[in-house]
C-alpha atoms as one frame of an Amber mdcrd trajectory, in Angstrom:
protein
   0.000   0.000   0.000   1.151   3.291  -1.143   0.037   6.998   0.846   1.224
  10.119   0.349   1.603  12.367   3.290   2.703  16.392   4.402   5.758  16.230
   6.246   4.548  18.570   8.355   5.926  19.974  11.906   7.199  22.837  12.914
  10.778  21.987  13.820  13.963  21.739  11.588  14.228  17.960  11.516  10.673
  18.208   9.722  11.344  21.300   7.573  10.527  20.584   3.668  12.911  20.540
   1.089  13.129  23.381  -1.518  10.626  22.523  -4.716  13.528  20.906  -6.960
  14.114  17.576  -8.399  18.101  17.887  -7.392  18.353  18.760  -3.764  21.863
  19.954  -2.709  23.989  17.944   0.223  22.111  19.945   2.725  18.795  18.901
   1.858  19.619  15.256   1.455  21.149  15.672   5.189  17.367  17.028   6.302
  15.546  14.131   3.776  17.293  11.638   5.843  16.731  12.503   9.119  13.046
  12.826   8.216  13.248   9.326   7.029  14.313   8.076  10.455  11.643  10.735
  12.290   8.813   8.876  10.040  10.593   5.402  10.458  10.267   6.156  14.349
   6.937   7.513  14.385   4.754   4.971  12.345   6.611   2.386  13.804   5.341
   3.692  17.187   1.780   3.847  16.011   1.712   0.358  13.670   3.859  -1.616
  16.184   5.396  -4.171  13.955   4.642  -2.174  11.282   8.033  -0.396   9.558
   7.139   0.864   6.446   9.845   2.339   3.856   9.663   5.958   3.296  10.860
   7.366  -0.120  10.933  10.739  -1.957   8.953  11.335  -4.454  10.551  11.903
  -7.890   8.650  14.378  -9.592   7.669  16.099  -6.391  10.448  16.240  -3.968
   8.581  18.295  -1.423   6.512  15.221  -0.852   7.107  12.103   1.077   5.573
   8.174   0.818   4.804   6.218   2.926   5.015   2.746   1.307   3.690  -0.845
   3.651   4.086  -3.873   1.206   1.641  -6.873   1.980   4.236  -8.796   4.241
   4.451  -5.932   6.452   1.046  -5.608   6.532   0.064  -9.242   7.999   0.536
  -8.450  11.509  -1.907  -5.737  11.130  -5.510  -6.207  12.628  -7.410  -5.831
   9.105  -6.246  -3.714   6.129  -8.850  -1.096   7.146  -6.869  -1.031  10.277
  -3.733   0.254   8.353  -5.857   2.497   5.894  -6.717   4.010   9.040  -3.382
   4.546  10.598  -2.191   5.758   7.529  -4.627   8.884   7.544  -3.970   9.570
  10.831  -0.636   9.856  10.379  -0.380  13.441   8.749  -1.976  14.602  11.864
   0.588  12.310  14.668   3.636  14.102  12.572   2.652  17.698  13.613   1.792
  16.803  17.111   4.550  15.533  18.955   4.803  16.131  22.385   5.484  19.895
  23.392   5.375  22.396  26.363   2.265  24.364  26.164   2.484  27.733  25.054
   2.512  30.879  26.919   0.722  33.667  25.121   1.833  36.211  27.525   5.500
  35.606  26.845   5.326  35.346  22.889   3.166  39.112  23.429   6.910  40.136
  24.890   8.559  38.365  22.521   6.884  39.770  19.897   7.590  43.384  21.377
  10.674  43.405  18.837   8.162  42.409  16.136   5.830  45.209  16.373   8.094
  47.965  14.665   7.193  46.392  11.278   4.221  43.997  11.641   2.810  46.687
  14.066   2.134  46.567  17.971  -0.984  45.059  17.333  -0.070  42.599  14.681
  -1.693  44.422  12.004   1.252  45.806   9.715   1.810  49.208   8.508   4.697
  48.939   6.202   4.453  47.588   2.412   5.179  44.137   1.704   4.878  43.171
   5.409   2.511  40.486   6.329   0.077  41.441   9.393   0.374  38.431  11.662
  -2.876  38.919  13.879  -4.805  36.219  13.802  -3.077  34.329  11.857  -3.004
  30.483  12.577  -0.520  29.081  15.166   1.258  26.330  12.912   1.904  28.887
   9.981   3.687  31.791  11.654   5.527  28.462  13.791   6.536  26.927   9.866
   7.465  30.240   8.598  10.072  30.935  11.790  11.264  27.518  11.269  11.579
  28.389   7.627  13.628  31.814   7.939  15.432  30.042  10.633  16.724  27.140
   8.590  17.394  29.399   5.860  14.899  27.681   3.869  13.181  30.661   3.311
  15.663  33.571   2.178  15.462  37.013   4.207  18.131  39.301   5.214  15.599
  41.321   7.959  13.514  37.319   9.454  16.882  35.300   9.026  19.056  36.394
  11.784  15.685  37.537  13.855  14.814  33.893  13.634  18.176  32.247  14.000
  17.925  34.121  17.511  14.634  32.311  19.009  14.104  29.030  20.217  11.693
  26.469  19.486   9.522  27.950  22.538   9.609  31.240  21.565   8.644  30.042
  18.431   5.564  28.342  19.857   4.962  30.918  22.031   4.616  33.395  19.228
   2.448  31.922  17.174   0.381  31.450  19.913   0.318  35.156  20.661   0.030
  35.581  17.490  -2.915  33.561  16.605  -4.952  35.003  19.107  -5.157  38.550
  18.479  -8.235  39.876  16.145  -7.355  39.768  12.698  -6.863  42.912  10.351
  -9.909  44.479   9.040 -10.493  43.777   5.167  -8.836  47.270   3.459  -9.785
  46.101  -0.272 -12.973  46.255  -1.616 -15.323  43.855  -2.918 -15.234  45.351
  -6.509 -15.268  43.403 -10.278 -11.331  42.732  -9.602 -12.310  41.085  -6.440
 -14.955  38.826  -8.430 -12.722  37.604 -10.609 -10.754  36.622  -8.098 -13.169
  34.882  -6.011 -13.874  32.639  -9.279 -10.013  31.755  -9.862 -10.277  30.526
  -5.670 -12.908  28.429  -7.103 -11.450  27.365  -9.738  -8.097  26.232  -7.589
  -9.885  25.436  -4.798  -7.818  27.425  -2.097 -10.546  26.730   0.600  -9.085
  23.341   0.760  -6.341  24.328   2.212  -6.951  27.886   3.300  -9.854  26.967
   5.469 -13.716  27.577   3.810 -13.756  31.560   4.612 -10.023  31.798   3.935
  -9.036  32.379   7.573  -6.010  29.578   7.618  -5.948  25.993   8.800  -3.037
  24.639  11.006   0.071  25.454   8.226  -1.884  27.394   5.759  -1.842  30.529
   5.736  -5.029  33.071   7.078  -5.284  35.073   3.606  -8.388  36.685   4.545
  -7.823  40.743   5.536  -4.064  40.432   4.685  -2.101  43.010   2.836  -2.576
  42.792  -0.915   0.839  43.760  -1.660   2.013  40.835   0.667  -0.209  38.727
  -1.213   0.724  39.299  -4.736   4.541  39.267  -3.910   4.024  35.929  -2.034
   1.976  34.683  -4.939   5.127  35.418  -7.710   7.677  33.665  -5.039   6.029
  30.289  -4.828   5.822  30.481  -8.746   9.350  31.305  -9.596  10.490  28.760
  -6.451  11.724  31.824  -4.334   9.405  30.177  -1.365   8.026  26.920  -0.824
   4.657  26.067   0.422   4.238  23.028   3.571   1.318  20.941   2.418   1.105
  17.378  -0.076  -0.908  20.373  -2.327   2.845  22.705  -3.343   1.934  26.141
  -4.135   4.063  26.103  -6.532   1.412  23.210  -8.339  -1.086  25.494  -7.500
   0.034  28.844  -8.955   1.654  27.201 -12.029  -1.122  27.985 -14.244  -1.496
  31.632 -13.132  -0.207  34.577 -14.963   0.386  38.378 -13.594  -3.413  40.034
 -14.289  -4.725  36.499 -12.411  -2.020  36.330  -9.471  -3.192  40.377  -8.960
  -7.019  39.466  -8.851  -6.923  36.846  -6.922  -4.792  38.777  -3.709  -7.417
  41.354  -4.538  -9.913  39.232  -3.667  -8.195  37.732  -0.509  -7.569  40.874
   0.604 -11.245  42.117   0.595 -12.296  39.350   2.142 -13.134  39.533   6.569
C-alpha cells in the first residue's frame, strides 16, 4: 500500500525541502533525518509495522509512505492500516510539546511590532500582518527563515535568535489577536478573483472563509501587496509552500493580471 503524506511539523528535523528535483547535500542531510523521524513515528503507532519511506521523484517536497503486503500481515485488518495511515499526517505535527505561553510570545513579539505593528496588524508595504493568523503557519514560517529555507536578510538572523519555545509561544500570541480588518474592496477585480479561488480550490487548504488551517496561511484581511509578492515567489520557487498540495502546483497555471485578482480578492475578504 502506497500513501502520500505532508511532512509537516514545525521543527527543523521536519522542515521541507526546496521545490527541486536535485536537492543539494544539505537537503539530502534534512531528507534523511526525516526518514528516520517517520521510520520512528509509524513504527510507534503500527507496532510491527516499519514501512519504507521514499521521496517522491517528480515532487520532492513530498514524502511516501510505502507498507508492502508482508508488512502488513501483523496488522488487525487492512482497514486497520488504511486508518493509521490517515492519521498519520496529523501524529507528525503533534509531537509532544510544552504548552504555550501567550503572555511571553506578546513580549517576545515586542521586537516584532516595529514592522508587523504593535498590534499585529502591519503598517509597512510588503509586510505580512500576523494577527490572527493560525498558530502552525507563523511556527513553519520561523522555522523556515530560521533554517534558511526561506531567504530574508531582515527574518533570518531575527529567527536564527529564538528558540523552538519562543517560536511556539509566538504563534500562539500571534494567533490570538483579532485579525486585520479587510482594506480592499469587494469590486469586479475582487470577483474575478473569487472565481479563480474556485477554480483552484484554495478553501481546501486555506480553510472555507479563507481564515487559515493549522500550516496554511489566514489570507483573509491580509495586505494585498504581501499577497501578490508571495503569490510570484512560490511560482518562480523563491518560497516553498508546507502541504502534499505545493503552491508552486497550485500557482503554475497563473499569470500576472490572475495572481493580482486573486490577492485582490483575498484581501477584501473579513
Amino acid at each position: 500500500m502506497i500513501r502520500s503524506c505532508d511532512r509537516s511539523g514545525p521543527w527543523p528535523e521536519r522542515s521541507l525541502t526546496r521545490y527541486r528535483s536535485q536537492p543539494d547535500s544539505s537537503e539530502r542531510d534534512l531528507f534523511a533525518i526525516q526518514t528516520e523521524l517517520l521510520r520512528m513515528r509509524v513504527a510507534t503507532f503500527f507496532g510491527n509495522v516499519a514501512p519504507t519511506v521514499r521521496r517522491e521523484r517528480r515532487f520532492p517536497h513530498r514524502c511516501v509512505i510505502q507498507a508492502n503486503k508482508s508488512q502488513c500481515a501483523d496488522m488487525a485488518s487492512a482497514s486497520s492500516l488504511r486508518l493509521a495511515l490517515s492519521l498519520f499526517g496529523l501524529l507528525l505535527g503533534s509531537g509532544p510539546a510544552a504548552a504555550a505561553d501567550v503572555a511571553a510570545g506578546r513580549a517576545t513579539a515586542a521586537v516584532c511590532a516595529g514592522c508587523h505593528g504593535a498590534d499585529g496588524i502591519s503598517p509597512m508595504p510588503l509586510t505580512p500582518s500576523l494577527a490572527g493568523q493560525s498558530d502552525e503557519f507563523v511556527q513553519w514560517q520561523l522555522v523556515y527563515f530560521r533554517s534558511g529555507v526561506r531567504k530574508s536578510e531582515v527574518m533570518g538572523p531575527i529567527a536564527e535568535a529564538l528558540s523552538n519555545e519562543e517560536i511556539r509561544n509566538l504563534g500562539a500570541y500571534y494567533a490570538s489577536l483579532p485579525p486585520p480588518r479587510p482594506e480592499a474592496k469587494a469590486d469586479a477585480l475582487a470577483q474575478t478573483g473569487q472565481k479563480l479561488a474556485l477554480r483552484h480550490r484554495c478553501a481546501s487548504c486555506h480553510g472555507e472563509d479563507y481564515v487559515g488551517f493549522r500550516a496554511a496561511a489566514r489570507l483573509a484581511g491580509q495586505r494585498e501587496d504581501v499577497l501578490v509578492k508571495a503569490l510570484h515567489d512560490f511560482k518562480s520557487g523563491a518560497r516553498v509552500g508546507s502541504g502534499v498540495a505545493s503552491m508552486a502546483e497550485v500557482v503554475y497555471e497563473l499569470n500576472d493580471a490572475d495572481m493580482q485578482a486573486l490577492a485582490h480578492y483575498m484581501a477584501s475578504r473579513p
